[in-house]
KOLTOR-717041 format. One record per residue: residue in one letter; chain; x, z, y of N, C-alpha, C in turn. Coordinates in steps of 0.2 Angstrom, whole numbers. Example, Ala and Ser with C-alpha at 12.3 -4.5 7.8 and 13.67 -1.06 7.14 Angstrom:
2
<'A','A',<66,39,-28>,<62,39,-22>,<66,39,-16>> <'S','A',<64,35,-11>,<68,36,-5>,<64,39,0>> 
***
This chain:
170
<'X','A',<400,240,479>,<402,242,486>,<399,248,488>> <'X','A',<391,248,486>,<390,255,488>,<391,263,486>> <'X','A',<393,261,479>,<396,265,474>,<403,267,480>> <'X','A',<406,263,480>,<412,265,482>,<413,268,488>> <'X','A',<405,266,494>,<407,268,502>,<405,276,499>> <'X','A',<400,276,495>,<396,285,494>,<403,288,491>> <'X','A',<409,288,487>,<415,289,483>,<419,293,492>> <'X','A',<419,286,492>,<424,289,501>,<421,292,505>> <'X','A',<413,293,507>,<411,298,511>,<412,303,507>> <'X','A',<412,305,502>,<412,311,497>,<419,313,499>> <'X','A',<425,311,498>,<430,311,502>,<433,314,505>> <'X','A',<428,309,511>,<429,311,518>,<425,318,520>> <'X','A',<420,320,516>,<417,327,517>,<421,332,515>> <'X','A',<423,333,508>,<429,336,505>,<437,337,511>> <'X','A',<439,331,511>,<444,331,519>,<441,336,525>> <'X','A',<435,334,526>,<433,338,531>,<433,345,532>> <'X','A',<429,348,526>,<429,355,523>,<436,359,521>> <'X','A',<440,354,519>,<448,357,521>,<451,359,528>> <'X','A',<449,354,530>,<453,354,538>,<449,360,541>> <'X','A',<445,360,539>,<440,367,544>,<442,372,542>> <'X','A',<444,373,536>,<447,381,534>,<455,381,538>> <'X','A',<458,377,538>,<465,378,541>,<465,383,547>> <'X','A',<461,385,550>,<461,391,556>,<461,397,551>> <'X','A',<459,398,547>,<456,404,540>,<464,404,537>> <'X','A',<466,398,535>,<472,399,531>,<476,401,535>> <'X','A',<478,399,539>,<484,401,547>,<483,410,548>> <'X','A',<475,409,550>,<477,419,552>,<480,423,545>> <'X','A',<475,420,538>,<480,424,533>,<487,421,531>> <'X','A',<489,418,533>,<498,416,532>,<499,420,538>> <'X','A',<499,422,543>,<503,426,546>,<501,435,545>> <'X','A',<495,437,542>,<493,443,540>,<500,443,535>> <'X','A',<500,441,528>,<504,440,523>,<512,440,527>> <'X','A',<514,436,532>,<519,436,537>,<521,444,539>> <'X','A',<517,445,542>,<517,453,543>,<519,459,539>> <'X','A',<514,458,532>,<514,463,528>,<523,462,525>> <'X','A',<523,458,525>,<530,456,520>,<537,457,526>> <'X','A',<536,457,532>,<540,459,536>,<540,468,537>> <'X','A',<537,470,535>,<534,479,535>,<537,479,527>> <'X','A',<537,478,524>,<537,480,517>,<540,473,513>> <'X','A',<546,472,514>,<549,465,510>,<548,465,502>> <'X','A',<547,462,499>,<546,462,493>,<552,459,491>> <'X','A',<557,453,491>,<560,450,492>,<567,453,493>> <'X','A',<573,451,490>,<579,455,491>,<583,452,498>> <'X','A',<583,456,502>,<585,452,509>,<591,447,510>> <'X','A',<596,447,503>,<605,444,504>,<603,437,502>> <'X','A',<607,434,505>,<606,425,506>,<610,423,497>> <'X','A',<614,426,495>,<617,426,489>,<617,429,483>> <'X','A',<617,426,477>,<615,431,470>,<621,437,470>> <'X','A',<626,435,471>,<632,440,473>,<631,447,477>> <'X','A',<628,443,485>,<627,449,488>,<622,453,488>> <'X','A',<618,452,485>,<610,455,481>,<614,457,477>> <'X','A',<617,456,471>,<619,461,465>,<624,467,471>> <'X','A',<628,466,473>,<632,470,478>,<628,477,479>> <'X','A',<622,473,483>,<616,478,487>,<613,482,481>> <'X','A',<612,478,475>,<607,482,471>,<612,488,468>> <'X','A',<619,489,467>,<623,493,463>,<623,497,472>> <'X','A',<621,497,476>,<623,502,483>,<616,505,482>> <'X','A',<611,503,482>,<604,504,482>,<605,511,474>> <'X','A',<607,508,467>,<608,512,461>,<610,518,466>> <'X','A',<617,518,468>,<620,524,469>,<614,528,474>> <'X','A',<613,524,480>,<609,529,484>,<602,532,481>> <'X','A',<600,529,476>,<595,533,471>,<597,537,466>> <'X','A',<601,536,464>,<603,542,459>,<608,547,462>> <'X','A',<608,547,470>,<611,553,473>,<603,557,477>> <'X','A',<598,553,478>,<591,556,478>,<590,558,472>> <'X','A',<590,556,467>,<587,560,460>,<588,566,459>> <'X','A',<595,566,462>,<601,571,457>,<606,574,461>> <'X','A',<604,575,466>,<610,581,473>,<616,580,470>> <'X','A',<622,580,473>,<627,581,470>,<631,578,464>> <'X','A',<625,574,462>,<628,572,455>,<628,575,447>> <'X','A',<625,581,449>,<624,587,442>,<618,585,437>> <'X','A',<614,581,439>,<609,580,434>,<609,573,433>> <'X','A',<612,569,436>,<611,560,434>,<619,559,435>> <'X','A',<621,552,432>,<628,549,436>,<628,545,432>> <'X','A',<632,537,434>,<630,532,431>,<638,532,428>> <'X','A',<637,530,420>,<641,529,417>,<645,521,419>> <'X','A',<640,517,420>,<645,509,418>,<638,506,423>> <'X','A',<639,502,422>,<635,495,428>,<639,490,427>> <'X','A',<635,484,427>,<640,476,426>,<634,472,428>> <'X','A',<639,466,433>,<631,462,434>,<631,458,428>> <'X','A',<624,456,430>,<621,451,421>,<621,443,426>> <'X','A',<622,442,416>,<624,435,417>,<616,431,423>> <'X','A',<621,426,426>,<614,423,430>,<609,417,427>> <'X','A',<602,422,426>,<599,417,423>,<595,411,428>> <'X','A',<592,406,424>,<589,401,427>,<583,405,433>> <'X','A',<583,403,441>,<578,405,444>,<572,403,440>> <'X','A',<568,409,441>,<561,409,439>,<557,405,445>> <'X','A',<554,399,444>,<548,398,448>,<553,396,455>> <'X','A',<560,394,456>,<563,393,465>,<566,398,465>> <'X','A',<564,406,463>,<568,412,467>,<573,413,461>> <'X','A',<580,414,464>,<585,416,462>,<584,423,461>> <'X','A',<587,426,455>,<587,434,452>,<595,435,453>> <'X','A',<594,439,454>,<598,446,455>,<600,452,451>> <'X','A',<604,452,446>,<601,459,441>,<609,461,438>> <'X','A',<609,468,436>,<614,472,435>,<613,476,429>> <'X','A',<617,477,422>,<615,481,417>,<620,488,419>> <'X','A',<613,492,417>,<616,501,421>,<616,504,415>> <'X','A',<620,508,413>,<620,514,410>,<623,522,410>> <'X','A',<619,525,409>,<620,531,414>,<619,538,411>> <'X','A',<619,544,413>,<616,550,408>,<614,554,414>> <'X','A',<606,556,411>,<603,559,415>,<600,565,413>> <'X','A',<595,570,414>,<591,573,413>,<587,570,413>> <'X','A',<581,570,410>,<570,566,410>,<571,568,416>> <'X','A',<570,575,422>,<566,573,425>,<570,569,432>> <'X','A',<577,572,431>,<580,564,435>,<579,559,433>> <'X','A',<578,558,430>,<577,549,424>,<572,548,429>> <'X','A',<566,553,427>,<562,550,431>,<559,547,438>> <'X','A',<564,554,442>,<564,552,450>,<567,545,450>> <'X','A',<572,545,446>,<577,539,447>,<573,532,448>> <'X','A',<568,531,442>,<564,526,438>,<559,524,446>> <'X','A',<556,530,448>,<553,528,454>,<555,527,459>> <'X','A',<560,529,461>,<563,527,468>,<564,519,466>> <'X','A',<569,517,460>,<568,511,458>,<564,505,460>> <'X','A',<557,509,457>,<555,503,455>,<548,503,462>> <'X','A',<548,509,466>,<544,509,472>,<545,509,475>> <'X','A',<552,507,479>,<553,505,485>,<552,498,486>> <'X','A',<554,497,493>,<556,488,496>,<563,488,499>> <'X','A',<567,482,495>,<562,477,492>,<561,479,483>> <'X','A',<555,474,479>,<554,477,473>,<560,475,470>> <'X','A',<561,480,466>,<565,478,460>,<561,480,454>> <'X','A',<563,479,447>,<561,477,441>,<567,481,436>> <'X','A',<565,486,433>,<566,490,428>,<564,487,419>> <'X','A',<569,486,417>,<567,481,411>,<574,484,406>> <'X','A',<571,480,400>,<575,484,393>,<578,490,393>> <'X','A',<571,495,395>,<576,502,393>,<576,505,388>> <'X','A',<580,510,386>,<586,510,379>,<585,518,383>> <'X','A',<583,524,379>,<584,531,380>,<585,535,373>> <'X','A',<591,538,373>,<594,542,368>,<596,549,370>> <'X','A',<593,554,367>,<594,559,369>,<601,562,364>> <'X','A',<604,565,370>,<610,568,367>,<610,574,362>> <'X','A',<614,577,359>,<613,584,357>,<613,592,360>> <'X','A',<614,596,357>,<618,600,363>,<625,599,361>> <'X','A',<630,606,365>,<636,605,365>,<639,612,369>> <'X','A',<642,615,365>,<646,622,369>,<649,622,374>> <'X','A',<647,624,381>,<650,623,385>,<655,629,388>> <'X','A',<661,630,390>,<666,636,389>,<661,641,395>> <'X','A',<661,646,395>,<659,649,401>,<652,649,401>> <'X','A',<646,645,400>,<640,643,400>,<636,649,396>> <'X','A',<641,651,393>,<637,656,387>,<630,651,383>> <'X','A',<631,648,378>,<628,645,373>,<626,639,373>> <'X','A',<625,635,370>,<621,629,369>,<619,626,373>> <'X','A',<623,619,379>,<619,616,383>,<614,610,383>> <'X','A',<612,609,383>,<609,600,383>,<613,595,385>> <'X','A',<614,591,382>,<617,584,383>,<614,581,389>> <'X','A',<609,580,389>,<604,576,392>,<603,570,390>> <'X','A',<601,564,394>,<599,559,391>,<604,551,392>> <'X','A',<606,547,387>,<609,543,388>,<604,535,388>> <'X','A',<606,535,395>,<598,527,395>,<604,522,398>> <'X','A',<601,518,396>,<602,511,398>,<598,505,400>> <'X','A',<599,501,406>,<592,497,405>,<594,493,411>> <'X','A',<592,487,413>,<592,480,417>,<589,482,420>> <'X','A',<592,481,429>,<589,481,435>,<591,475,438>> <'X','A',<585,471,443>,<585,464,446>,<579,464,449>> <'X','A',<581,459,453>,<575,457,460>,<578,451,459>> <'X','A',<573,449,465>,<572,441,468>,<573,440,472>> <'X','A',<576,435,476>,<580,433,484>,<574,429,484>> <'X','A',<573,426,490>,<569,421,492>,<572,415,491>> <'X','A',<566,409,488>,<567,403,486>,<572,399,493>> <'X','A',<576,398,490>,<580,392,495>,<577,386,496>> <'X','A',<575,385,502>,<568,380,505>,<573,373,501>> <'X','A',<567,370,497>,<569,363,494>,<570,363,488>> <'X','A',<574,370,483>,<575,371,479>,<569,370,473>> <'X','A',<564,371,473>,<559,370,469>,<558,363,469>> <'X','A',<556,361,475>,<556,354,474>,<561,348,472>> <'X','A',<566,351,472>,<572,347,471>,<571,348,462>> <'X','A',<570,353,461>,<570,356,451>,<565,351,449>> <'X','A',<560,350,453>,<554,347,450>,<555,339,450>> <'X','A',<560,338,456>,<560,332,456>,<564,328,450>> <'X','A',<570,334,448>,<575,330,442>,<572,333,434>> <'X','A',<568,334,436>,<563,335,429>,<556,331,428>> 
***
């Protein structure tokens, strides 16, 4: 019996030491509350539909920041990707893009990408450089530029229950 009262003070101590931090945990959930209200990580649309929508309007508004006018990048194709399993509760969002650029539009592009908010995620890219090619009037030999291809996707926020409901039929 006395084993057992020392086991449950030990417990009760432990409980105690928790419940005290709860003021420390609270101000930093709402610090985190803030940050992510300033800067969403998180694709705003309540649906994997309207997030892929968003992410093919977000492409174009990047790739007319890379490339003014259109002369140095323009996306050939775009198709949303098939919907995988949420990762971890957050449903993804993703679209396969292909496109022909210049490297240093390639580049702007890739950051605007992958550095805004909310984040997205640049995955399986595929770069082939063109040839040249006689262009009439150009006088001589121009660059192709570059043929890339590569998955773009983000994550919506967990739909409150969804995890727990995954966990519970597993």
């Amino acid at each position: 019996a006395e084993a057992r009262i020392e086991a449950l003070q030990e417990r009760d101590a432990r409980a105690n030491a928790q419940l005290a931090q709860s003021g420390e945990i609270a101000r930093r959930l709402e610090i985190a509350r803030a940050l992510d209200a300033r800067a969403p990580a998180f694709l705003p649309e309540a649906t994997v539909e309207l997030a892929t929508a968003a992410l093919s309007q977000r492409l174009e508004a990047e790739v007319g920041r890379a490339s003014p006018g259109g002369r140095g990048c323009a996306i050939s194709n775009r198709s949303p990707a098939e919907q995988a399993p949420a990762d971890a509760g957050h449903p993804k969002a993703g679209m396969h893009v292909r496109l022909r650029c210049g490297s240093a539009e390639l580049g702007a592009l890739l950051q605007g990408l992958e550095g805004g908010h909310p984040v997205l995620f640049v995955d399986n890219v595929s770069v082939v450089a063109q040839g040249f090619f006689e262009a009439p009037g150009q006088g001589g030999a121009q660059n192709a530029g570059l043929d890339v291809e590569f998955d773009l996707y983000g994550y919506l926020r967990p739909v409150a229950g969804a995890a727990n409901m995954a966990n519970a039929v597993t």
